[in-house]
N, C-alpha and C positions, 0 to 999 in steps of 0.2 A: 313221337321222336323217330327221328331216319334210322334203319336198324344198318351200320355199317358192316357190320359182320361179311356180305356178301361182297363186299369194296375189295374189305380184305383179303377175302378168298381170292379174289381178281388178281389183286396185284402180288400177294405173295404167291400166286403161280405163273405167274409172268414173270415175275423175277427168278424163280429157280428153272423154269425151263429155258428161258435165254441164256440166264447163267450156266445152262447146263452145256450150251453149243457153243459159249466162249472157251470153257473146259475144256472139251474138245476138238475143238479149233486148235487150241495150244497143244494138247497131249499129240494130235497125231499131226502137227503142223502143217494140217490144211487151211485154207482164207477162209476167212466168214462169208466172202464174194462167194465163193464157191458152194456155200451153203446156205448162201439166201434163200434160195428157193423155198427149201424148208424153212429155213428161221419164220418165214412171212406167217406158218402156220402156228405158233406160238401163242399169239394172242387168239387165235380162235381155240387152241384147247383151252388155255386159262379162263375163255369162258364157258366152255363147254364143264368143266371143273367146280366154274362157280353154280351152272344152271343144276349140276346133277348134286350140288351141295344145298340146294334149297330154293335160292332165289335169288333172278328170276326166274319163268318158265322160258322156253325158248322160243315160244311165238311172243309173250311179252318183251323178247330180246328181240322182234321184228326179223325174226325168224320167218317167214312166211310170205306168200304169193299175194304181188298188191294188185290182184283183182279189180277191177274200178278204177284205179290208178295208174294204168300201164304209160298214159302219155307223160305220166312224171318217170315212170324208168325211160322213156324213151328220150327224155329232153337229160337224164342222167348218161346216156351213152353219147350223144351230142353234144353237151357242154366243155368238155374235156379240148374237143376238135374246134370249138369257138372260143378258149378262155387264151392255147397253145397260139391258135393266129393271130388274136392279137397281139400277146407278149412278143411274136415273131415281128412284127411289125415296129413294137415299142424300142426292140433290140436293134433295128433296123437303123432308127435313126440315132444310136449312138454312136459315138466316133469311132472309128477306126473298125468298126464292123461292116462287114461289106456282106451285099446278095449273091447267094452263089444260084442261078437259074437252074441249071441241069445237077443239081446236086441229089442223092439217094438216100432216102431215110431210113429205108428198107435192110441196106447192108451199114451205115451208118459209115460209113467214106470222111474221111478226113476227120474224125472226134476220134475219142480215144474208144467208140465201139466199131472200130473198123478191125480188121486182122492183123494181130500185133506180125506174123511173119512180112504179110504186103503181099501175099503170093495172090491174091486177088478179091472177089465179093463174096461176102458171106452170105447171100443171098441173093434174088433175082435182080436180073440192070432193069431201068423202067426208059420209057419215053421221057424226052427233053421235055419244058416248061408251058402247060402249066398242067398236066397230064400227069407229071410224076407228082404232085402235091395231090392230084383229085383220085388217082392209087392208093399212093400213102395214105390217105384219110379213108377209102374204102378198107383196105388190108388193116389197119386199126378198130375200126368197127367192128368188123369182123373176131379181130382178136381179142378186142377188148369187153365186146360181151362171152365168147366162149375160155377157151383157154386162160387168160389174161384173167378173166372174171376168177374164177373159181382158185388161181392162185390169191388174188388181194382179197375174196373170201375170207381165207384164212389170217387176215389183219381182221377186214372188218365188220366179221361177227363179232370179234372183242372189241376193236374203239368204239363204232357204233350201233355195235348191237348191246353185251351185256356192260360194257362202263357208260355209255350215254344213259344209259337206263336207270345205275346206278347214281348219275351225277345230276338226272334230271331236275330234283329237287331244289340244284342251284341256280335254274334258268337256262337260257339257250346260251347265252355266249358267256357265262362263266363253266357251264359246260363242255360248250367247245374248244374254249381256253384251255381250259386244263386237259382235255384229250390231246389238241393241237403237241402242248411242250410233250408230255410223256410216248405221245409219238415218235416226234422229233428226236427226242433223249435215248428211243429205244434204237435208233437207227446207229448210234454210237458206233457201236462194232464192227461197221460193216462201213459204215463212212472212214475212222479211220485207218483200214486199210486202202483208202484210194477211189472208194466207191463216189462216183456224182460229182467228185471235187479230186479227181486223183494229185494235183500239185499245191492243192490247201487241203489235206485230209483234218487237221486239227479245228483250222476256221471253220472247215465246212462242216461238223458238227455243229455248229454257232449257227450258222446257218441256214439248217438243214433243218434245224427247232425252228425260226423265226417262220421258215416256208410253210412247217405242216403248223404252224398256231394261225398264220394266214390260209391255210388253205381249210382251216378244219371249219369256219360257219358254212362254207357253201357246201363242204358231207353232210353237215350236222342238217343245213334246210333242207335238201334233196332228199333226208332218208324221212324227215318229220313228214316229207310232202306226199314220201309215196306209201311210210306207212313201215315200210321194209326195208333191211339192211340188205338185200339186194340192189339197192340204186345207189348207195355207196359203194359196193364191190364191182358194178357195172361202170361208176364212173371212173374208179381208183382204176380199173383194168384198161377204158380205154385212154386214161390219162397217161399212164406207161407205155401203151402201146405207140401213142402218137408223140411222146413225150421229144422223140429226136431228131425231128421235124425243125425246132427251132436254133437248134446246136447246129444241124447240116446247112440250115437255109441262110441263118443268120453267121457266118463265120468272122471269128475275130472276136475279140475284147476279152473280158475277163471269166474267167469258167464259172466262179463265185456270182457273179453280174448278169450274162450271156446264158441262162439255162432254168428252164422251167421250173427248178426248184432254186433257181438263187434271184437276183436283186430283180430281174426283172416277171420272173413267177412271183415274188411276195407285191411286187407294187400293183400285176391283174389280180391277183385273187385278195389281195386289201383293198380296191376297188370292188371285187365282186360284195366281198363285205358289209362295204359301205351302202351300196346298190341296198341290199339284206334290211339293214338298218334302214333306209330312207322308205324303203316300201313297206316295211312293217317285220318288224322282230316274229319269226311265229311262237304261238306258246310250247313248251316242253314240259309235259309231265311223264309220270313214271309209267302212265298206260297210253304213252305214245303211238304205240305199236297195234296197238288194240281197240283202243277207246273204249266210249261207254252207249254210248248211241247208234242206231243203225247210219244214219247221217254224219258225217264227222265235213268238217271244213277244210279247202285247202288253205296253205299261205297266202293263194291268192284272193279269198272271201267266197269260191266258189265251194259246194258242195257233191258229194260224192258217196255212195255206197259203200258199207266195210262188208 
């Protein structure tokens, strides 16, 4: 029988240390926005908490360097920059959205990440079309495997490092499932101050779950594939890195609709889903991370050294 006891250590310290910066949010009435940064690392102590209470270990948490694997971290820092263009495109042809050519991802010009005074960019101007998008997507790579990386680290060593691990026993997409909403659900705090959705903060809660329970099989394949909860925090970093890409390019429609984590993020990444399913579900067990043989298979039937 599954010993839950580690489930538990997870989430009742996710639940007191998030709870702990909502506290604080209110006591000293600063935004949760403002301490996102931090909050991101919460679920990697909660599982740092559960590895140092028993189990698992933290290379069985995919803790570690995928070795033999790197062209799946590499197709994890690129997927982000292919999953973004298309939703840019899908957003394209809805009405009343229109292409803005010379627009800057960089400073975030015209979305609500631009500078609330107007006194000018918060960042570098790029070259006109199509020079400022093949920037953008370099300057995201770049960030999304360093800095970027090691912030969504700190998500996801906990979603999919020690709760995939934990959940593995349920299969791949009732595991993903269930990481998906409790992701979603943890972002609560920080959505309804204005975050991602600042003129539907309440819906975009609603929302905000639907995106990460769609986004969560293509973490969930990507880390199975490479082995390591590295290729999840590689992609989660250059997915935010390039994430504003679609908001500048694509301008107009609905913010809920019009944005990587709303109607037109959940309808790519439940496409990539489905893609998942049609190619083949990969298995997920509890020594995902590890396995059992010097050989282990990828999702794609190929094999590979551990």
């Amino acid at each position: 029988m599954t010993d839950r006891r580690p489930l538990f250590v997870f989430l009742g310290s996710l639940i007191v240390l998030s709870s702990g910066f909502v506290f604080v949010s209110q006591l000293l009435s600063v935004s949760m926005i403002t301490l996102a940064p931090a909050y991101m690392f919460t679920p990697m102590f909660a599982g740092i908490v559960t590895c140092l209470a028993g189990s698992p270990s933290f290379e069985r948490a995919g803790l570690r360097i995928p070795w033999g694997r790197l062209r799946w971290l590499g197709a994890a820092a690129l997927a982000p920059i292919a999953l973004i263009l298309i939703g840019t495109g899908l957003a394209l042809a809805l009405p009343e959205v229109q292409f803005v050519p010379d627009a800057n991802p960089l400073t975030g010009e015209g979305t609500e990440f631009a500078p609330a005074n107007g006194d000018g960019a918060a960042g570098p101007s790029l070259p006109g079309w199509p020079l400022n998008l093949i920037l953008t997507a370099v300057a995201a790579l770049v960030l999304g495997v360093s800095i970027n990386a090691v912030f969504a680290f700190g998500e996801e060593f906990g979603w999919r490092g020690v709760l995939l691990t934990q959940l593995a026993p349920y299969g791949f997409w009732q595991a993903s499932g269930a990481i998906g909403v409790l992701w979603g659900v943890w972002h609560a705090p920080i959505i309804l101050e204005g975050y991602n959705y600042p003129n539907n903060p309440v819906v975009g809660v609603g929302v905000m779950t639907f995106a990460c329970l769609a986004m969560s099989p293509v973490y969930t394949y990507l880390t199975i594939a490479t082995r390591s909860v590295l290729s999840a925090a590689v992609f989660h970093g250059t997915f935010n890195a390039f994430a504003t890409t679609m908001i500048v390019f694509a301008r107009g429609g609905s913010e809920l609709v019009v944005n990587p984590v709303g109607g037109v993020g959940i309808v790519v990444f439940g496409l990539a889903a489905l893609g998942i399913a049609i190619r083949g579900t990969p298995e997920l067990t509890a020594d995902w991370a590890v396995g059992r043989d010097e050989s282990v298979a990828d999702p794609d039937g190929s094999t590979h050294a551990t």
